[in-house]
BALOBA-1460 file (C-alpha; in Angstrom, 3 decimals):
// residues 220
<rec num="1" residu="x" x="0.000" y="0.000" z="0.000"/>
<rec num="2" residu="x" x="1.085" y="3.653" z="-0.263"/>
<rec num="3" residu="x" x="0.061" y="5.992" z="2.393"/>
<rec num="4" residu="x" x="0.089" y="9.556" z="2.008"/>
<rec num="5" residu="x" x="1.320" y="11.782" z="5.094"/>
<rec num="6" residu="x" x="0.439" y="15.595" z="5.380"/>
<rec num="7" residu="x" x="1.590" y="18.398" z="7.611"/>
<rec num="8" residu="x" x="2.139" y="22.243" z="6.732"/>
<rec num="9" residu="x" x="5.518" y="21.744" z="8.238"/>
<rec num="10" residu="x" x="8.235" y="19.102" z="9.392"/>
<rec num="11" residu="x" x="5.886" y="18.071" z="12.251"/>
<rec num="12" residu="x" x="4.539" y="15.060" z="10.206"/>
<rec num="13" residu="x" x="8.178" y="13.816" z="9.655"/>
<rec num="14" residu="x" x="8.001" y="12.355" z="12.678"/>
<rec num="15" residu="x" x="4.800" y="10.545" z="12.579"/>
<rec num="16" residu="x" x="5.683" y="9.361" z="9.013"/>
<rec num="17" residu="x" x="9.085" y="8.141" z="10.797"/>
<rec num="18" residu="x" x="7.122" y="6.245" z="12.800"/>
<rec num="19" residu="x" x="4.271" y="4.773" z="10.413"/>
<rec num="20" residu="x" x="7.282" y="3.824" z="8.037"/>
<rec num="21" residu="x" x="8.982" y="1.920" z="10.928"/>
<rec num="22" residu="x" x="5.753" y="0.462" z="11.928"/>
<rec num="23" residu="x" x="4.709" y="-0.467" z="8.235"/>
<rec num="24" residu="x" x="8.616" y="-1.053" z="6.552"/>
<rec num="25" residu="x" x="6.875" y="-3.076" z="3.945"/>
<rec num="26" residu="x" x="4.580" y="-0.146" z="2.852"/>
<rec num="27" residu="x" x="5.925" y="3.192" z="0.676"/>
<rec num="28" residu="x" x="5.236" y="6.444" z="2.808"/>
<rec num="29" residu="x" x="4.875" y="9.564" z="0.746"/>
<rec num="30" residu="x" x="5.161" y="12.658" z="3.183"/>
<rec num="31" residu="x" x="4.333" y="16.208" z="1.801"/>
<rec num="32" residu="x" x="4.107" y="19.774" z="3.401"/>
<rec num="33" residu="x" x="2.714" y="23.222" z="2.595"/>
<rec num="34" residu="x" x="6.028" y="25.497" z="3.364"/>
<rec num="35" residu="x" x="4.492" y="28.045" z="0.817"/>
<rec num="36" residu="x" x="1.357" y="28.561" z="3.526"/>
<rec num="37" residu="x" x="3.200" y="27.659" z="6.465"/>
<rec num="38" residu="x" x="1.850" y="27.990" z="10.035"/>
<rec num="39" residu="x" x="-1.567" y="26.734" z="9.407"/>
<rec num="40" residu="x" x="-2.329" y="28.252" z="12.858"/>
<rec num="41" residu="x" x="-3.460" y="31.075" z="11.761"/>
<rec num="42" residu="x" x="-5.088" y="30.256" z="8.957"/>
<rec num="43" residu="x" x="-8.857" y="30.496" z="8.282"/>
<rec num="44" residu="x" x="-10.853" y="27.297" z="7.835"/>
<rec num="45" residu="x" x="-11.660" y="27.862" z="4.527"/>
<rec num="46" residu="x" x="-8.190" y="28.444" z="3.294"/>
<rec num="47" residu="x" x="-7.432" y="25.200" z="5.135"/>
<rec num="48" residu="x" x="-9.544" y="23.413" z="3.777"/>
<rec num="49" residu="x" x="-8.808" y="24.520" z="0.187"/>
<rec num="50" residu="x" x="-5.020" y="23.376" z="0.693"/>
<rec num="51" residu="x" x="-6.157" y="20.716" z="1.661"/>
<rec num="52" residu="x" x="-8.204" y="19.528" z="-1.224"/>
<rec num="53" residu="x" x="-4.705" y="20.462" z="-3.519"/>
<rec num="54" residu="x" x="-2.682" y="17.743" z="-1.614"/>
<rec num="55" residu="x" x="-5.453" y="15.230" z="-1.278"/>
<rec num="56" residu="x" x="-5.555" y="15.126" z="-5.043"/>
<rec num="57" residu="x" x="-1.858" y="14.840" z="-5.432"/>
<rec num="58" residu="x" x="-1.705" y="11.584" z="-2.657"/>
<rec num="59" residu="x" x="-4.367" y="10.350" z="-4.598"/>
<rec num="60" residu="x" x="-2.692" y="10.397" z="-7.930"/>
<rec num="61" residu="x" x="0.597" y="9.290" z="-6.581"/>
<rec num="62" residu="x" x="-2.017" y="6.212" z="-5.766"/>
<rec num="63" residu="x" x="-2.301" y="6.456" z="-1.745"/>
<rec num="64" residu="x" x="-5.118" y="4.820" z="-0.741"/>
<rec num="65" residu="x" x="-4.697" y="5.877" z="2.609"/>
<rec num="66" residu="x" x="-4.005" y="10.056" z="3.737"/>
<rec num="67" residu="x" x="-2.802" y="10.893" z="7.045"/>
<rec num="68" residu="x" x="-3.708" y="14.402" z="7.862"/>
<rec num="69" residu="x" x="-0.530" y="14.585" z="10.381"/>
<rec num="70" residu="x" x="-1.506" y="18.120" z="11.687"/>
<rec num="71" residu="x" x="-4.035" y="19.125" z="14.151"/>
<rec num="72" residu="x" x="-4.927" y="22.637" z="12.454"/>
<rec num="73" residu="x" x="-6.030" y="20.953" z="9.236"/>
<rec num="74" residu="x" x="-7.453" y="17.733" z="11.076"/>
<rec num="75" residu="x" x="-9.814" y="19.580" z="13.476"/>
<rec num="76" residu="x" x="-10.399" y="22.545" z="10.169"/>
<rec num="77" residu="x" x="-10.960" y="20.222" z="7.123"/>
<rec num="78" residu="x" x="-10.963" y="16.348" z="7.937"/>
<rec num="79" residu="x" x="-15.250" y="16.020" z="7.576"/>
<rec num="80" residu="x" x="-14.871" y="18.109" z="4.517"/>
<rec num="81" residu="x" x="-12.407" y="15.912" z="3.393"/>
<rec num="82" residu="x" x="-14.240" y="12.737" z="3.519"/>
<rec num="83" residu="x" x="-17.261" y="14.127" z="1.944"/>
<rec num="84" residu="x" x="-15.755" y="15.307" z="-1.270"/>
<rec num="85" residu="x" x="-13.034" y="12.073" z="-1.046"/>
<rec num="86" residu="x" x="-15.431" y="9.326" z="-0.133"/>
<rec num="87" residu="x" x="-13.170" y="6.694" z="-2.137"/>
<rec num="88" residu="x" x="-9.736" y="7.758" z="0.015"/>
<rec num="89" residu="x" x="-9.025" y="6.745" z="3.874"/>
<rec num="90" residu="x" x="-8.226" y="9.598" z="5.813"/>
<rec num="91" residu="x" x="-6.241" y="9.447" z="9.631"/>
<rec num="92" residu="x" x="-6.294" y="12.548" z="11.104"/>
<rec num="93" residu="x" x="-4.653" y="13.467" z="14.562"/>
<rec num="94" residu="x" x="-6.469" y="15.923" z="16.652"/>
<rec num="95" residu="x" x="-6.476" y="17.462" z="20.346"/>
<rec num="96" residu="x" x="-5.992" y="14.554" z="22.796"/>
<rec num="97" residu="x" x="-8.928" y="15.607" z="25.114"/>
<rec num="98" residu="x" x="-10.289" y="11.972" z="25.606"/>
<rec num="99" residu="x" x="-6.845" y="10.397" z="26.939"/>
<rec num="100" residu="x" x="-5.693" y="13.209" z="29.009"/>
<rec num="101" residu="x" x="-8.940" y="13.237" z="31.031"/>
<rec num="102" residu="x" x="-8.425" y="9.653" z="32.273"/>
<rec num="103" residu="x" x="-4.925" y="10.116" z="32.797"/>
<rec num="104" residu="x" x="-5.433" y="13.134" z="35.068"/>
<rec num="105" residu="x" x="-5.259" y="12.784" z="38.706"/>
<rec num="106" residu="x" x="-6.090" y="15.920" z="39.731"/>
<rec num="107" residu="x" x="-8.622" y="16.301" z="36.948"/>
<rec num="108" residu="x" x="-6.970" y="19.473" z="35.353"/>
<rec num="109" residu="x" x="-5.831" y="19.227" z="31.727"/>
<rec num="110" residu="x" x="-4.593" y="21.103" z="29.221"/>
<rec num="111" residu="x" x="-4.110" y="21.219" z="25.638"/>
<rec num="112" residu="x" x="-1.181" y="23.185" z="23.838"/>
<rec num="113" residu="x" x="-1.980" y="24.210" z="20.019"/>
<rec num="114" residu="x" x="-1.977" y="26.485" z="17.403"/>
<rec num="115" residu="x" x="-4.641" y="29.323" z="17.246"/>
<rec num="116" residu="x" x="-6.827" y="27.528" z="14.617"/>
<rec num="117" residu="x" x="-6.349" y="24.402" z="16.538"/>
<rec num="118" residu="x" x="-7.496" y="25.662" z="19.969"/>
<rec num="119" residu="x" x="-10.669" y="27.774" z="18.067"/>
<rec num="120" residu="x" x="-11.929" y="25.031" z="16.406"/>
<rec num="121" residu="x" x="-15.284" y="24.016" z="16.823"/>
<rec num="122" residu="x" x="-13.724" y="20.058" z="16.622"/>
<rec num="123" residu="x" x="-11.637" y="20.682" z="20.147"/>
<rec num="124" residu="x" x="-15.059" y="21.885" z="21.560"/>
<rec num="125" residu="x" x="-16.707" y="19.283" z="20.601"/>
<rec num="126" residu="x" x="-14.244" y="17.159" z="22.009"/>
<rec num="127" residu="x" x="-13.513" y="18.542" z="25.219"/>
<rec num="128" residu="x" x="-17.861" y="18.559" z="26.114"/>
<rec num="129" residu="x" x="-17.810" y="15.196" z="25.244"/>
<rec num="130" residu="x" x="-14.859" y="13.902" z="26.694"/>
<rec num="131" residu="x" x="-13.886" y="16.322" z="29.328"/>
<rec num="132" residu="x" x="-17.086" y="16.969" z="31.468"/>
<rec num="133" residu="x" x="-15.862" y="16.513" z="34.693"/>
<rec num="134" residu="x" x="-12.409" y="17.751" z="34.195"/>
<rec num="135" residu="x" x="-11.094" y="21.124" z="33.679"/>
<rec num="136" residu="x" x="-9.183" y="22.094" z="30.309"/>
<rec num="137" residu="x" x="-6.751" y="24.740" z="29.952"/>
<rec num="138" residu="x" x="-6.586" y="25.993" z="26.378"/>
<rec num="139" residu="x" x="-3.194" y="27.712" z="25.449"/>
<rec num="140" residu="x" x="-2.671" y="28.867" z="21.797"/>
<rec num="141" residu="x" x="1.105" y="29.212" z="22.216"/>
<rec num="142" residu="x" x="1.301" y="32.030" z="19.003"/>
<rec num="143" residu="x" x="5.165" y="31.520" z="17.502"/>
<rec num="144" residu="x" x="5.808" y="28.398" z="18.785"/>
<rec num="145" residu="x" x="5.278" y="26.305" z="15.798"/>
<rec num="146" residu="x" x="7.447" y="28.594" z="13.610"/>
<rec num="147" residu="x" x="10.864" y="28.393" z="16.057"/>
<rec num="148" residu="x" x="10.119" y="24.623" z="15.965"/>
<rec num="149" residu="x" x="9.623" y="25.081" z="11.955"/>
<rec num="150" residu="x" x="13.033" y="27.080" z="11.596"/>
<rec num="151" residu="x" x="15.191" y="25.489" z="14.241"/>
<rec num="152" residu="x" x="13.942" y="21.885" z="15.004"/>
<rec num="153" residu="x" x="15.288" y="21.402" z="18.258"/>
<rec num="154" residu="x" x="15.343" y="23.328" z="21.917"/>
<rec num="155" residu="x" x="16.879" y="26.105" z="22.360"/>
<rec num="156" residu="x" x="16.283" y="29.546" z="24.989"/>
<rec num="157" residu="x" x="13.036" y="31.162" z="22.632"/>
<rec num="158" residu="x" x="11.253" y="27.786" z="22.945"/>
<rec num="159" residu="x" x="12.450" y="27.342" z="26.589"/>
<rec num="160" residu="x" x="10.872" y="31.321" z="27.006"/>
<rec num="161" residu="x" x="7.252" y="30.459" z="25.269"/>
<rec num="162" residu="x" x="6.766" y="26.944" z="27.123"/>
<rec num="163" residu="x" x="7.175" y="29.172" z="30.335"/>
<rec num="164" residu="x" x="4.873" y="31.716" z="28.987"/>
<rec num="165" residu="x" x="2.443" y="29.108" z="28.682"/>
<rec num="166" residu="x" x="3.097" y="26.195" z="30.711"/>
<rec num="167" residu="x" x="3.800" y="28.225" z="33.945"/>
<rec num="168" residu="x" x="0.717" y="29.729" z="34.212"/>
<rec num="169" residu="x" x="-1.197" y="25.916" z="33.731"/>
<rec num="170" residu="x" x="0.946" y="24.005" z="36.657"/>
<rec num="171" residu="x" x="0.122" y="26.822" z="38.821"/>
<rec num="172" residu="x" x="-3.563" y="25.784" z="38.167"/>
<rec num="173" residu="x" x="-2.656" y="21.956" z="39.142"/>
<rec num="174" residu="x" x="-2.853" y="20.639" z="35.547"/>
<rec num="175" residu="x" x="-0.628" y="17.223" z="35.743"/>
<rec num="176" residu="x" x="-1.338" y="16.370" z="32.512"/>
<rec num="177" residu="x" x="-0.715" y="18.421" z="29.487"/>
<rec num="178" residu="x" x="-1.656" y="17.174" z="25.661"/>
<rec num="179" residu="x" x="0.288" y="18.345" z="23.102"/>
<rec num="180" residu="x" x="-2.384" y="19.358" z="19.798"/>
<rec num="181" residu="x" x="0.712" y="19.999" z="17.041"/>
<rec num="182" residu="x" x="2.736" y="17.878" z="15.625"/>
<rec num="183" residu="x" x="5.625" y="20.168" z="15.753"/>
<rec num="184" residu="x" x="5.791" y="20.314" z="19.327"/>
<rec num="185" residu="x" x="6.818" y="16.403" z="20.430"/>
<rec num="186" residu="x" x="10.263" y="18.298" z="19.013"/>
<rec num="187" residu="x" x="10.324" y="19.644" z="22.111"/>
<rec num="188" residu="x" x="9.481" y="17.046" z="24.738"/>
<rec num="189" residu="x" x="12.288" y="16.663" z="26.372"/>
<rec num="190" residu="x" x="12.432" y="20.150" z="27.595"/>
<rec num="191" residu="x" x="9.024" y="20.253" z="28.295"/>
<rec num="192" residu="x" x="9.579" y="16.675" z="30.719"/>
<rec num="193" residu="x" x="13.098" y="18.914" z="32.253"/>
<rec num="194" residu="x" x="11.282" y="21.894" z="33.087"/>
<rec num="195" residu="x" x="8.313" y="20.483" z="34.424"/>
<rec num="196" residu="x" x="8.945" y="17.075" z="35.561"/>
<rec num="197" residu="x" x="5.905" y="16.493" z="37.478"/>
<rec num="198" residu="x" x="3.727" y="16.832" z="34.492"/>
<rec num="199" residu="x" x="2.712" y="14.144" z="32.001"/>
<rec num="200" residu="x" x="3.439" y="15.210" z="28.174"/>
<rec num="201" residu="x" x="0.824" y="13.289" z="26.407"/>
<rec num="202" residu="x" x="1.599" y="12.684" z="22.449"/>
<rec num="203" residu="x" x="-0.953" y="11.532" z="20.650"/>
<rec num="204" residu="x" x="1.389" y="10.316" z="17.449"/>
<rec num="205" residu="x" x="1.352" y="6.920" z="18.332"/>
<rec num="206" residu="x" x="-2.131" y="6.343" z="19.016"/>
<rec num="207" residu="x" x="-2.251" y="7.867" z="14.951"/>
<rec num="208" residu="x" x="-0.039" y="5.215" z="14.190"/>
<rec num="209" residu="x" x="-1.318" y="2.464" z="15.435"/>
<rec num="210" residu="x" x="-4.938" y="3.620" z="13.526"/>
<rec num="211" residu="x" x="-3.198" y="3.730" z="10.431"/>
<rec num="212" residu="x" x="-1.402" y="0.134" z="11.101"/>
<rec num="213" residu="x" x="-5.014" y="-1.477" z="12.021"/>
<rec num="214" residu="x" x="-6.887" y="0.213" z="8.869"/>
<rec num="215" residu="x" x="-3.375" y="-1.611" z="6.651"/>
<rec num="216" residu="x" x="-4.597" y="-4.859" z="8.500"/>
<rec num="217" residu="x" x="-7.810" y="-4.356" z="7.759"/>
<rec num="218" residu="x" x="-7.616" y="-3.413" z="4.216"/>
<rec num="219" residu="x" x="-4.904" y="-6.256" z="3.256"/>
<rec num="220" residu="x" x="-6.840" y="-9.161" z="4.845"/>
């Protein structure tokens, strides 16, 4: 099989790292959008219409499945994706609301995206249905994905805007923080050293092993 991988930026490396390590028998074709890169602030529609352009490259590059490796454009244009794709299986990776409201102790979460991410009407949904008796801290963290974009690894800016945000949410009592873009598991590790009493939830696996069960599923 061929499956398609999408991000605006080198996020969806990572998780296409990961489904080709999973899968080594099965060609992964990963593409970004650096020409409209962040997707963050983006509108939906504009989204959506970028979108539509790489859908219709996987597909004639013959993916049969598309992994929509970024939360901005998962949570923005995945429905309208499978409406006007019916014949193509899409993966998408959204905010982690579900997971990191049963892995909470203290029952206060929060999620860390981009600004289209955290407006979405997809991460409300999710958070009323998943996240009714648990708080959620929502924290668009505005640059972040752009440092990660230029300079993949941590450095003093990045160390400056997790503080900016993250500070502010373990004063609250949040022990459990999701991350909702791809670009950000860049930075785990000194997310985990500056706040070791926190769990740093990553939802990329959980995308991989949809994508490995759907391969299953479609080869047997």
């Amino acid at each position: 099989m061929k499956i398609g991988v999408f991000d605006s930026g080198i996020g969806g490396k990572l998780i296409a790292a990961k489904i080709k390590h999973e899968l080594p028998d099965h060609k992964v074709v990963f593409r970004a959008d650096p020409e409209y890169f962040p997707y963050g602030n983006k509108s939906p529609q504009i989204i959506q219409n970028r979108l539509a352009i790489f859908v219709k490259k996987f597909i004639s590059l013959g993916c049969q499945i598309v992994v929509i490796a970024c939360n901005s454009a998962t949570t923005n244009a995945l429905d309208e994706l499978r409406q006007d794709f019916p014949n193509t299986i899409f993966v998408g990776i959204e905010p982690p609301i579900k997971p990191i409201a049963r892995l909470s102790k203290t029952k206060k979460v929060a999620i860390l995206g981009t600004q289209a991410t955290i407006k979405s009407l997809r991460r409300i949904y999710l958070q009323e249905r998943y996240a009714q008796k648990t708080e959620v801290f929502n924290a668009a963290c505005i640059g972040l994905a752009e440092l990660i974009e230029a300079h993949p690894h941590p450095n003093s800016d990045t160390k400056k805007i997790l503080q900016t945000y993250l500070q502010k949410i373990v004063d609250q009592g949040v022990d459990v923080v999701g991350l909702a873009c791809t670009h950000y598991p860049y930075l785990m590790k000194q997310m985990q050293n500056l706040y070791p009493y926190v769990t740093f939830y990553d939802p990329a696996d959980a995308v991989v092993a949809q994508v490995k069960r759907l391969v299953n599923k479609y080869n047997g």
